[in-house]
C-alpha positions as a LaTeX table, in Angstrom:
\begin{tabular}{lrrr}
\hline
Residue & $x$ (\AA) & $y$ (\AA) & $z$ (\AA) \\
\hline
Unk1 & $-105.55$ & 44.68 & $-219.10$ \\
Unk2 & $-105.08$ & 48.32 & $-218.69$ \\
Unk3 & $-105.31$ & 50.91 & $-221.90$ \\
Unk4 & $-101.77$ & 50.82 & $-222.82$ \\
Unk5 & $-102.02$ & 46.85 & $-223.68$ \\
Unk6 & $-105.82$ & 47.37 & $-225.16$ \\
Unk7 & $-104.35$ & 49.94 & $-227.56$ \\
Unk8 & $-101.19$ & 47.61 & $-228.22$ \\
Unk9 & $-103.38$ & 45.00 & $-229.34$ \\
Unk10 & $-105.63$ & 46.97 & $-231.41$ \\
Unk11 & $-102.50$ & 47.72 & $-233.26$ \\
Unk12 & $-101.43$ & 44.35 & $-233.27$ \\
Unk13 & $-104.59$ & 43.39 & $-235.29$ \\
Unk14 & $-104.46$ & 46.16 & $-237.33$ \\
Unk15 & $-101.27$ & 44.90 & $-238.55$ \\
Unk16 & $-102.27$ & 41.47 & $-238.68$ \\
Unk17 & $-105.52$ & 42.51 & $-241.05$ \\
Unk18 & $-103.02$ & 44.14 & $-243.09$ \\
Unk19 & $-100.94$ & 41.37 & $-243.55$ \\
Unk20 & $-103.96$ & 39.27 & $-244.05$ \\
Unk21 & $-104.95$ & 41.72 & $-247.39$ \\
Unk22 & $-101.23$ & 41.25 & $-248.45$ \\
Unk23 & $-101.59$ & 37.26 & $-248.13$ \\
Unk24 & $-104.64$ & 37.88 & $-250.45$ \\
Unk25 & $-103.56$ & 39.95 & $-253.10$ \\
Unk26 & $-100.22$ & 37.89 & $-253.35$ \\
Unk27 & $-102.17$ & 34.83 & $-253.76$ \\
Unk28 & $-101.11$ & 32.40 & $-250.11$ \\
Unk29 & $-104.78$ & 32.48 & $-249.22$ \\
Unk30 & $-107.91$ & 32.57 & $-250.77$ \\
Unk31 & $-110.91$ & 34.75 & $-250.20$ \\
Unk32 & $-112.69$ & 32.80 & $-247.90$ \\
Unk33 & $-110.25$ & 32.22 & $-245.77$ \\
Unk34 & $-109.13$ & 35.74 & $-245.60$ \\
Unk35 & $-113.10$ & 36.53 & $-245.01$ \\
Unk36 & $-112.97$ & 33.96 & $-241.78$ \\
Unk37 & $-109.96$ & 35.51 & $-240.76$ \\
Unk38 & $-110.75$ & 38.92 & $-240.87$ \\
Unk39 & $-114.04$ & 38.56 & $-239.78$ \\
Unk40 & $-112.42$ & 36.83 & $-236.16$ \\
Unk41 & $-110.04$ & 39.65 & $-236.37$ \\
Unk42 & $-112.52$ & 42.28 & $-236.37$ \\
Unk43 & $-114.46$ & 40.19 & $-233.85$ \\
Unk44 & $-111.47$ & 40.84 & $-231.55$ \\
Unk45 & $-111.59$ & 44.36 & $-232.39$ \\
Unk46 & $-114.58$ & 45.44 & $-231.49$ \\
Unk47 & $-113.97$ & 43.12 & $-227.99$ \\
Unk48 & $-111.21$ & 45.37 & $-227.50$ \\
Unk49 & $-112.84$ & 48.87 & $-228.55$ \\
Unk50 & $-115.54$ & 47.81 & $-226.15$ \\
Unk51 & $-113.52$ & 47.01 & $-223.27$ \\
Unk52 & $-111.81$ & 50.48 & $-223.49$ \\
Unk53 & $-114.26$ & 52.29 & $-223.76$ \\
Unk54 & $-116.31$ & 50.91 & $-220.56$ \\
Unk55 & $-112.70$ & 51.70 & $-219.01$ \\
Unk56 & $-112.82$ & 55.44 & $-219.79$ \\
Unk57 & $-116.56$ & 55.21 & $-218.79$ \\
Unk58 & $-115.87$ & 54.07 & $-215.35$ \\
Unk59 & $-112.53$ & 56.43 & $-214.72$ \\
Unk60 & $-115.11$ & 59.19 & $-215.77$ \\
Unk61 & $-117.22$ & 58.38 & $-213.39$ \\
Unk62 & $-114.81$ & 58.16 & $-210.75$ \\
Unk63 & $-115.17$ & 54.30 & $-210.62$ \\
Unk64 & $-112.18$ & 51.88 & $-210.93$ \\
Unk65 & $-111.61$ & 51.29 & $-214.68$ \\
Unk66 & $-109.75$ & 47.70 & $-213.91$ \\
Unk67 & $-113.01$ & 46.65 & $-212.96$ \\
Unk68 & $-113.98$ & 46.60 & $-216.60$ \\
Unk69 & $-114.51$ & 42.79 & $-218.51$ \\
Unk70 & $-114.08$ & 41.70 & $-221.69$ \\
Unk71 & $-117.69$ & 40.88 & $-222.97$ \\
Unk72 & $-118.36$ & 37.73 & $-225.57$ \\
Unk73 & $-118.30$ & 38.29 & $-228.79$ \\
Unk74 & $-121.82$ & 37.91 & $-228.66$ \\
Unk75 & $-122.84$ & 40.54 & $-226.61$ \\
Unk76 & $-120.45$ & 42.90 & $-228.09$ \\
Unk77 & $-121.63$ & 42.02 & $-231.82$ \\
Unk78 & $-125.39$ & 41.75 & $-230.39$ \\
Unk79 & $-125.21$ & 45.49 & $-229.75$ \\
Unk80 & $-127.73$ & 47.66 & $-231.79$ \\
Unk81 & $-126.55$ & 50.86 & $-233.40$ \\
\hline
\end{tabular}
C-alpha cells in the first residue's frame, strides 16, 4: 500500500466515524454500538497512521518505504506515549 491509498483510507474512516456520530444522534444505533464501532475504527486508524509514518521513516533514510508492514493492532495500541 503506498501513501496515496494509506491517506485514502484514513479519509475513508474519517468519513465513516462521521457517519457513525450521525447514526447516533439520529437514533439507528445506540451508544454502545457506536462505542464498538468507533473504537475498531480508530483501531484502524492508528494501523494506518503507523504504517505511514514508518514509510516516511524509511524513504528518509534512504531505505525502501514499500518495505514497511502493517503492525497488529496490538502492537500499534501497545505503544507507550
Amino acid at each position: 500500500m503506498d501513501d496515496s491509498n494509506i491517506l485514502t483510507t484514513v479519509h475513508a474512516l474519517v468519513e465513516e466515524e462521521g457517519k457513525l456520530r450521525s447514526r447516533l444522534e439520529d437514533g439507528t444505533i445506540d451508544v454502545d454500538e457506536e462505542h464498538k464501532r468507533l473504537r475498531h475504527l480508530e483501531e484502524s486508524l492508528d494501523q494506518c497512521w503507523d504504517l505511514l509514518r514508518q514509510r516516511r521513516a524509511r524513504r528518509d533514510a534512504g531505505k525502501d518505504p514499500d518495505e514497511a508492514t502493517m503492525r497488529t493492532v496490538n502492537e500499534v495500541e501497545g505503544y507507550l506515549q
